[in-house]
C-alpha positions as CSV (number, residue, x, y, z in Angstrom):
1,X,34.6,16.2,20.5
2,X,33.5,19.5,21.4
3,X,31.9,19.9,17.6
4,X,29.7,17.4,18.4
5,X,29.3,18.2,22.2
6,X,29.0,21.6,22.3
7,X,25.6,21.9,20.1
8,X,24.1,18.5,21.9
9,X,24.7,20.5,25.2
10,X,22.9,23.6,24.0
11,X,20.1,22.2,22.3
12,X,19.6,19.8,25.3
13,X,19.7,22.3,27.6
14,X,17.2,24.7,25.8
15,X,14.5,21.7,25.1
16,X,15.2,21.5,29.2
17,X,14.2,25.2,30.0
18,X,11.3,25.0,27.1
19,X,9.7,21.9,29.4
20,X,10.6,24.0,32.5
21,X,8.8,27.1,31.4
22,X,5.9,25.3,30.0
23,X,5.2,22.5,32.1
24,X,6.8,23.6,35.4
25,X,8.7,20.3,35.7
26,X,12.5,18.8,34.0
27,X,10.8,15.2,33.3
28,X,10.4,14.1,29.5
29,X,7.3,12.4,30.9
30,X,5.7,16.3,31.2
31,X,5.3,16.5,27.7
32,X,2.4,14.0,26.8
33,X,0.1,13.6,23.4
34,X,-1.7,10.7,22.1
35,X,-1.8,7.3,24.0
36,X,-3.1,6.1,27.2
37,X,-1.0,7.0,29.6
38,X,-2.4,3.6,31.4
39,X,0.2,1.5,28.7
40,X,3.0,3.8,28.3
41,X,6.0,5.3,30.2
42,X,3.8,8.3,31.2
43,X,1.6,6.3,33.6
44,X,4.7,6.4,35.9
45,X,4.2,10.4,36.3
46,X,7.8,12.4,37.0
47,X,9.5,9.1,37.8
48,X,12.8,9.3,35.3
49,X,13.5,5.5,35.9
50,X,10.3,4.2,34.7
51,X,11.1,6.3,31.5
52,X,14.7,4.3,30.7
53,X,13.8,0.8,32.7
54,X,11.7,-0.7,30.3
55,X,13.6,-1.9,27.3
56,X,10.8,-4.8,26.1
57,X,8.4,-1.7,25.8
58,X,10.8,0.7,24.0
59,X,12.2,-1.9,21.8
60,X,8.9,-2.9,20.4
61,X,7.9,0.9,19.9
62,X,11.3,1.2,18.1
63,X,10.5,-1.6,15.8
64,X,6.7,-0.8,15.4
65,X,7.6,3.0,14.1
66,X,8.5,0.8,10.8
67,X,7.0,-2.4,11.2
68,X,3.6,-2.0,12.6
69,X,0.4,-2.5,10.5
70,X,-0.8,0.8,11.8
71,X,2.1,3.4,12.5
72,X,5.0,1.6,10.9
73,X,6.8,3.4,7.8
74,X,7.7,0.5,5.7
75,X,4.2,-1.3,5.8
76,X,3.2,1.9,3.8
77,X,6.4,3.2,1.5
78,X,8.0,-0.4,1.7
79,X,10.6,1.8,-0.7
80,X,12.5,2.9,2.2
81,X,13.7,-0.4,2.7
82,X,16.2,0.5,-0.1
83,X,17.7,2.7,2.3
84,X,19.7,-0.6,3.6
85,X,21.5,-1.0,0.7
86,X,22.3,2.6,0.6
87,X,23.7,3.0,4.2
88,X,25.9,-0.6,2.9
89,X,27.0,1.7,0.3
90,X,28.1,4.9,2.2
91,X,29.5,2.8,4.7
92,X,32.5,1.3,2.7
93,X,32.5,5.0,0.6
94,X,31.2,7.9,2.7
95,X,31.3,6.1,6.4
96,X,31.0,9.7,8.2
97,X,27.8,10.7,6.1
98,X,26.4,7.2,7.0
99,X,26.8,7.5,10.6
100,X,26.1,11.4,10.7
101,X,22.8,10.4,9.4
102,X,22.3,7.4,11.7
103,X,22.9,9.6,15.0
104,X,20.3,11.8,13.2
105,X,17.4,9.2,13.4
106,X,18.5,8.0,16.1
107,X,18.2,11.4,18.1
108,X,14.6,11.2,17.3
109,X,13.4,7.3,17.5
110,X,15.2,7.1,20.8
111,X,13.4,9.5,22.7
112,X,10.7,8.8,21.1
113,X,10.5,4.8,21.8
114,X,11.7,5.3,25.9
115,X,8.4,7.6,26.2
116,X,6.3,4.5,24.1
117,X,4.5,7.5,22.2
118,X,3.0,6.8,18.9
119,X,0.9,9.4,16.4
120,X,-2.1,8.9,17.9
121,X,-4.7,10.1,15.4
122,X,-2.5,11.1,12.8
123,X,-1.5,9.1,9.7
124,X,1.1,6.2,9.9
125,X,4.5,7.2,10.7
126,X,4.4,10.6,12.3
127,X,6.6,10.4,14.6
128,X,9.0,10.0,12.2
129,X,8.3,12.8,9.6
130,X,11.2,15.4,11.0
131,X,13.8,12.7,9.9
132,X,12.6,11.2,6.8
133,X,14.9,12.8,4.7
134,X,17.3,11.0,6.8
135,X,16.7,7.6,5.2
136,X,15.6,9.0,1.7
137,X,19.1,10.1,1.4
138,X,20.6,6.2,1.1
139,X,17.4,5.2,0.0
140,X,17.7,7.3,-3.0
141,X,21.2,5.8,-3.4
142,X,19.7,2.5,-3.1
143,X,17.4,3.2,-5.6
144,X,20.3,3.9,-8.5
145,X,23.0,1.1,-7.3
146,X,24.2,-1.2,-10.1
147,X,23.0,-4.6,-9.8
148,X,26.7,-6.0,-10.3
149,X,27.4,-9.4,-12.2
150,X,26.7,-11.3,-9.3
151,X,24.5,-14.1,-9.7
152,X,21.6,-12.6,-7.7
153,X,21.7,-9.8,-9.9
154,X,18.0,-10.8,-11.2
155,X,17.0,-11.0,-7.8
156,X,18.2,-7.4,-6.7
157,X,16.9,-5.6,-9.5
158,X,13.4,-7.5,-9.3
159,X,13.5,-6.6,-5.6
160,X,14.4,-3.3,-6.3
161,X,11.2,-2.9,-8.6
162,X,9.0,-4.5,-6.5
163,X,9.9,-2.7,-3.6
164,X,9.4,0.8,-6.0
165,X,6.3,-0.6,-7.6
166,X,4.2,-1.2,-3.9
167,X,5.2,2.0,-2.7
168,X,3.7,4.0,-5.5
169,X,0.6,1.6,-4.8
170,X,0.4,2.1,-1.4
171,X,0.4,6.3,-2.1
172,X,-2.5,6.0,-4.9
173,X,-4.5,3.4,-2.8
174,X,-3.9,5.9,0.5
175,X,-4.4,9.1,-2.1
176,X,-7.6,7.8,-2.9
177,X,-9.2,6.6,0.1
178,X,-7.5,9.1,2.8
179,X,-10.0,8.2,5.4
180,X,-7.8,5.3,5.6
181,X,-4.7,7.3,6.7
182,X,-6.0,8.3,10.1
183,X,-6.1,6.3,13.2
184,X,-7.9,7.2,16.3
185,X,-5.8,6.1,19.5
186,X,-9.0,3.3,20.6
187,X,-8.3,1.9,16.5
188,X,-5.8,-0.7,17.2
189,X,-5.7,-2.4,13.5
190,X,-4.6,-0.7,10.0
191,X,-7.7,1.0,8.2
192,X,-6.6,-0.4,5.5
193,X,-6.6,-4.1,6.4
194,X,-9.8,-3.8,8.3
195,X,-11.1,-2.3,4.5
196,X,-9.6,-5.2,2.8
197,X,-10.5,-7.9,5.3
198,X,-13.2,-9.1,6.3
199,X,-15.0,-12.0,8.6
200,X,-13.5,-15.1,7.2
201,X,-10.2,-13.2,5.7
202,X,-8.4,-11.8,8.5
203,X,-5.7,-9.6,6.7
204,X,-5.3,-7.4,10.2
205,X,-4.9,-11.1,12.2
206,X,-1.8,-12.1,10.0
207,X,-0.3,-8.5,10.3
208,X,2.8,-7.2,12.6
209,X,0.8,-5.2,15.4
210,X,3.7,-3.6,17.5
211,X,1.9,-0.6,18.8
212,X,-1.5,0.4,20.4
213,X,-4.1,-0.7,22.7
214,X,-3.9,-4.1,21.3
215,X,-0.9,-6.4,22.4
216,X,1.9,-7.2,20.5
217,X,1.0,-10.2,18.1
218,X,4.2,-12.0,19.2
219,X,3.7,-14.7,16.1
220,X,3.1,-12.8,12.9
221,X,5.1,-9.5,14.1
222,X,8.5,-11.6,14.8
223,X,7.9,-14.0,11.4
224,X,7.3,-10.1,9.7
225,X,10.1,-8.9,11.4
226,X,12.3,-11.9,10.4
227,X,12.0,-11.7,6.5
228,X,12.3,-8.0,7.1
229,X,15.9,-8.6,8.5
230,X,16.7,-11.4,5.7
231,X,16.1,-8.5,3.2
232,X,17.6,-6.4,5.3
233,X,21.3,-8.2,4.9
234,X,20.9,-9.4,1.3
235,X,20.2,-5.4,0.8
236,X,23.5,-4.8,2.5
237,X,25.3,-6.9,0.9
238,X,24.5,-5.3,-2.2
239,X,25.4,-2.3,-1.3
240,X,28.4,-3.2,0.3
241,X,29.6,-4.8,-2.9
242,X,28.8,-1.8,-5.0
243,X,30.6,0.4,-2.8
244,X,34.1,-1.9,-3.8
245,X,32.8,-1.1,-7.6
246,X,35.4,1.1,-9.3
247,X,35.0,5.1,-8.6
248,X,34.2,5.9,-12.4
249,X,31.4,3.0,-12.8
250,X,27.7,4.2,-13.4
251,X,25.2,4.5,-10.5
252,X,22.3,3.2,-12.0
253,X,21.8,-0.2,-13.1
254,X,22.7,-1.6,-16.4
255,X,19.8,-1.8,-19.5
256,X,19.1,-5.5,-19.2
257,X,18.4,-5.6,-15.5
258,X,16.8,-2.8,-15.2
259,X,14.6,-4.4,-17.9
260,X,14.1,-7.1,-15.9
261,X,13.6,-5.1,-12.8
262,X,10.6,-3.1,-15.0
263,X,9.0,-6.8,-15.7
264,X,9.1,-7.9,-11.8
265,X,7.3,-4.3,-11.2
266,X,4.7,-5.0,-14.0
267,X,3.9,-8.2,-12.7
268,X,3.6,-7.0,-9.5
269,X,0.8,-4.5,-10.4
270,X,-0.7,-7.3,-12.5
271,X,-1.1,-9.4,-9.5
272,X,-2.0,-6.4,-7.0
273,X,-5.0,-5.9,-9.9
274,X,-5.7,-9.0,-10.2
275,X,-6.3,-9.4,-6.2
276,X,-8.2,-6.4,-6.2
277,X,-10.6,-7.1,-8.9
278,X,-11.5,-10.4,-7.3
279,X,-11.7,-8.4,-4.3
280,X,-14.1,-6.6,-5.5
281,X,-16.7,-9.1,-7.1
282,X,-16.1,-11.8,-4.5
283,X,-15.6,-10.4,-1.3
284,X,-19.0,-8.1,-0.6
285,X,-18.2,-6.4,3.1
286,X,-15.4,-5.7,5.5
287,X,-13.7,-5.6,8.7
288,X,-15.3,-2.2,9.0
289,X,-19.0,-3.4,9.1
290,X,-21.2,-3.2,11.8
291,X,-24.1,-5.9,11.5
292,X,-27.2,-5.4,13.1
293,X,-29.4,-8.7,13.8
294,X,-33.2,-9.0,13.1
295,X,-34.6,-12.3,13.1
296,X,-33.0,-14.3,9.6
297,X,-31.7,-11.3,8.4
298,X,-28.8,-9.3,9.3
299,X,-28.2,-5.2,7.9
300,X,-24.8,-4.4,8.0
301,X,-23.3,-0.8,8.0
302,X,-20.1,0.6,6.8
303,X,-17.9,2.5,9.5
304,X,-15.7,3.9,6.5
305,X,-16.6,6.1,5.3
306,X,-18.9,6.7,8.0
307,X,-22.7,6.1,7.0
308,X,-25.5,7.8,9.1
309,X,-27.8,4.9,9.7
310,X,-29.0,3.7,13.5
311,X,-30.5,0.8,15.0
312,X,-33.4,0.1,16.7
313,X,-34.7,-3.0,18.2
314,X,-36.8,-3.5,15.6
315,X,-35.5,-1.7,12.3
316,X,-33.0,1.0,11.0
317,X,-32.9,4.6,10.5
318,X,-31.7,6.2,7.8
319,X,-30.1,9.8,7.6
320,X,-32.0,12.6,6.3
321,X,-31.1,14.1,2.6
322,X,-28.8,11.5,2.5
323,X,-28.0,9.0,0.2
324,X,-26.6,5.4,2.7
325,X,-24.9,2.4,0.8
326,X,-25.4,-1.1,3.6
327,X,-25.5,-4.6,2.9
328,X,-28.3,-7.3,3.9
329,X,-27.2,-10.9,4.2
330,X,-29.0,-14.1,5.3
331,X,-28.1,-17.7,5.4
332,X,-30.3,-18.5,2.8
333,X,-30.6,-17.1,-0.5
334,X,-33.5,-14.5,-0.3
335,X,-36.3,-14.6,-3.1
336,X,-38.3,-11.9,-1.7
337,X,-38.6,-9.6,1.3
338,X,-41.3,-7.8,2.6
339,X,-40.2,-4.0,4.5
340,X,-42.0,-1.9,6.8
341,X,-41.2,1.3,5.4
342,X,-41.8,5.0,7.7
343,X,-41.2,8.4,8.2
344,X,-41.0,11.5,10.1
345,X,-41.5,14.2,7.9
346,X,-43.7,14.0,3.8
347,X,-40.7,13.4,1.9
348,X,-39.8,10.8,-1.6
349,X,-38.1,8.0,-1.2
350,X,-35.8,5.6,-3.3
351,X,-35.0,1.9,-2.2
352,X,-32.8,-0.3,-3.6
353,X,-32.3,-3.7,-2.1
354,X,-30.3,-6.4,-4.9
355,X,-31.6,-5.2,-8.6
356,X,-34.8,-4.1,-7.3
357,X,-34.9,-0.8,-6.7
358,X,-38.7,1.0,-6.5
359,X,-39.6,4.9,-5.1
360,X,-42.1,5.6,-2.7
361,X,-44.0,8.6,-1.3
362,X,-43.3,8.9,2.2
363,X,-46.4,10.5,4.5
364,X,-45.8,10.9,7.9
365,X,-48.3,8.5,10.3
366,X,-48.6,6.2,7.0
367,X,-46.2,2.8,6.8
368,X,-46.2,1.3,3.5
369,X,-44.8,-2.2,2.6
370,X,-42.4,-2.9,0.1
371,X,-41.8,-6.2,-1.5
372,X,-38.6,-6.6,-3.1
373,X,-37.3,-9.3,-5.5
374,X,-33.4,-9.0,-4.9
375,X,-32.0,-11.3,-7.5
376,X,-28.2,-12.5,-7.2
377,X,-26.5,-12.3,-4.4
378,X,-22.9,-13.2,-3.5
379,X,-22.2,-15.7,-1.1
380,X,-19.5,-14.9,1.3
381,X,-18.3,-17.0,4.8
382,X,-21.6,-19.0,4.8
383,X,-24.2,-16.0,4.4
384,X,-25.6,-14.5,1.1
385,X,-25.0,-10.9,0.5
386,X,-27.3,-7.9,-1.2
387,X,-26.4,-4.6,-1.6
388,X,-29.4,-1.9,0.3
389,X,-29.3,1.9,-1.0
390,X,-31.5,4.1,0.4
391,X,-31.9,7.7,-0.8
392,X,-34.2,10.2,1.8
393,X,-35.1,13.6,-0.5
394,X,-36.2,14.7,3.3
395,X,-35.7,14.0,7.2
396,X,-36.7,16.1,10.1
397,X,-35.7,14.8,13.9
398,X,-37.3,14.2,17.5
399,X,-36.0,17.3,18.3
400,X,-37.4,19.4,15.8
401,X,-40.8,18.2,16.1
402,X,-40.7,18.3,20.1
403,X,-40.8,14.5,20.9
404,X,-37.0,14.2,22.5
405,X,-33.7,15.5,22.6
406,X,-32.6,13.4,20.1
407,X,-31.1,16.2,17.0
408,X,-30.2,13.5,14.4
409,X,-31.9,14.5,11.2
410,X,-34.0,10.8,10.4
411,X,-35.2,9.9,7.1
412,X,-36.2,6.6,6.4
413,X,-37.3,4.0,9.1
414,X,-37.6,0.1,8.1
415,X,-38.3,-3.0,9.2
416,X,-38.6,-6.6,8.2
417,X,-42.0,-7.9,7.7
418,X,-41.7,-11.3,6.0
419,X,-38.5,-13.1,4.4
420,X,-38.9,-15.7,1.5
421,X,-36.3,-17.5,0.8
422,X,-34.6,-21.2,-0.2
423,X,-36.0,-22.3,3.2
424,X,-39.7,-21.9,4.3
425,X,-41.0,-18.5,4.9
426,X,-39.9,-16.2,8.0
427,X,-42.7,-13.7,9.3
428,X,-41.8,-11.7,12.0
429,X,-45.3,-10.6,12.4
């Protein structure tokens, strides 16, 4: 008792006269980052009852560190699930390590959830980075257990690979887009299913959402959170029945499941490749768009990556020496289109609206129209899409030339003149 007292006394007691000397109070509450303190423990100042009194509240920020679409652990390295079967297997072989390395997580979620603090912006799963190595310790045992002779043999060792296979995806998808990684406290969705939704497929809506600004989505997050604990016992069960395996047997699996466990992994990238690919050519824009309205047409803008582009009440800006990807769309199909197109400073111009893409010589005080003949278009939740590039070799702003304050550097200016399309034609002038 005093082994494990003794240092639990000492550290506590240090981490108290750390607050003390920095803060000038004893609370836990005096030590805040990240979330408004409006929906968290913190909004109750120095009160220590308010920080252990409301279980709903830390529960859910419990769960959400490995559930939730945005912070949670296991919607990005679902691999750690694994780690079930391999605390079911210390537990009936090496109990003490498994509950050593439970109080270790614990000692860190627990405080943790009773303050209701998540990452804030930082990249899912932060607060639990100083005891990840914690759960890859069983996970790593979970990884190499032997499937047994059980009838759900198949089933483990497919799960198994599955559960393997989406991790590695998740890291190359996140490895290659990190902009995705990194959510702002006022972001209360996943990057990464606002990127792969959009209006009319509502990844983010069908989601567990635990944590944030947004409430808890009571329906999808307990249905999650319900298969999640279905796994969860089938996983202990396996490793529970390994653990009663003689001591000499092997730790990994045999060579024909672990065959069959390299097919359900294949498959599963064949699918995830499959889904992306016909995300790719039939779904044109996101969660992440902003769409600007003028008259039949709308522009929309990418938030991520971020896209310097502006609207006006009549048209859009464009960033200087900058290069912006945006969509158009319109209810009807669009034969041609007819753009106002300006400038602040001389400068050349490329435009590319469809599979019309022309160059123009931009002269400030001079507007020139541009006619465009898009071409195909996707159709996508009852509008038709075309892809706009605009390229400025140039941009000066307001400021610069002693008009305003404004400092961003503008390039090109347009608006819509005239729409043709499947219906009769729209002028706006």
């Amino acid at each position: 008792m005093a082994a494990l007292t003794v240092p639990l006394l000492l550290t506590t007691m240090g981490h108290v006269g750390f607050t003390w000397e920095l803060y000038g109070r004893l609370s836990p509450l005096a030590i805040h980052v990240g979330a408004d303190p409006t929906l968290r423990a913190t909004a109750a100042g120095d009160d220590w009852v308010a920080y252990v009194t409301d279980p709903v509240g830390a529960a859910a920020t419990a769960i959400g560190y490995l559930f939730d679409q945005r912070e949670g652990l296991l919607f990005y390295a679902p691999q750690y699930l694994l780690a079930i079967a391999g605390f079911g297997w210390m537990w009936g072989r090496r109990r003490r390590d498994a509950v050593a390395l439970g109080l270790i997580f614990a000692a860190l979620v627990g405080p943790y959830a009773l303050s209701q603090e998540i990452g804030h912006w930082a990249p899912p799963a932060r607060p639990l980075t100083g005891v990840l190595w914690a759960l890859a310790v069983p996970m790593g045992i979970g990884v190499m257990l032997p499937t047994g002779k059980a009838r759900n043999a198949t089933t483990r060792a497919a799960l198994r690979g599955v559960l393997a296979t989406a991790g590695v995806c998740a890291t190359v998808t996140m490895l290659l887009q990190a902009d995705l990684l990194y959510h702002d406290y006022s972001v209360g969705r996943s990057l990464v299913l606002l990127r792969y939704g959009a209006p009319g497929l509502p990844l983010s809506g069908i989601a567990p959402l635990w944590l944030g600004p947004d409430a808890v989505r009571w329906g999808p997050s307990l249905s999650w959170l319900a298969v999640a604990a279905a796994a969860g016992v089938f996983l202990w069960r396996w490793g529970a029945e390994a653990a009663h395996m003689p001591t000499g047997s092997r730790m990994e699996p045999d060579t024909a499941l672990r065959w069959r466990g390299a097919r359900a992994a294949a498959a599963f990238v064949v699918v995830a490749a499959a889904m992306m690919l016909w995300h790719h050519a039939r779904v044109p824009l996101t969660d992440l768009h902003q769409a600007w309205t003028f008259g039949p047409i709308r522009v929309w803008k990418p938030q991520s990556p971020p896209t310097r582009a502006w609207a006006t009440e009549s048209g859009v800006w464009t960033g200087g020496h900058d290069e912006v990807q945006m969509l158009v769309s319109s209810h009807e199909p669009i034969e041609q289109i007819v753009l106002d197109l300006s400038s602040l400073a001389p400068m050349q111009a490329e435009m590319q609206l469809g599979r019309d893409r022309q160059t123009f010589r931009m002269v400030p005080g001079r507007r020139s129209l541009a006619r465009f003949t898009p071409g195909p278009t996707v159709r996508w939740n009852g509008e038709y899409f075309y892809h706009l590039r605009v390229v400025a070799h140039g941009g000066v702003s307001h400021a610069a030339l002693g008009i305003d304050e404004d400092s961003r550097g503008l390039g090109v200016f347009f608006e819509l003149v005239q729409l043709e399309g499947a219906s009769p034609p729209n002028s706006i002038r």
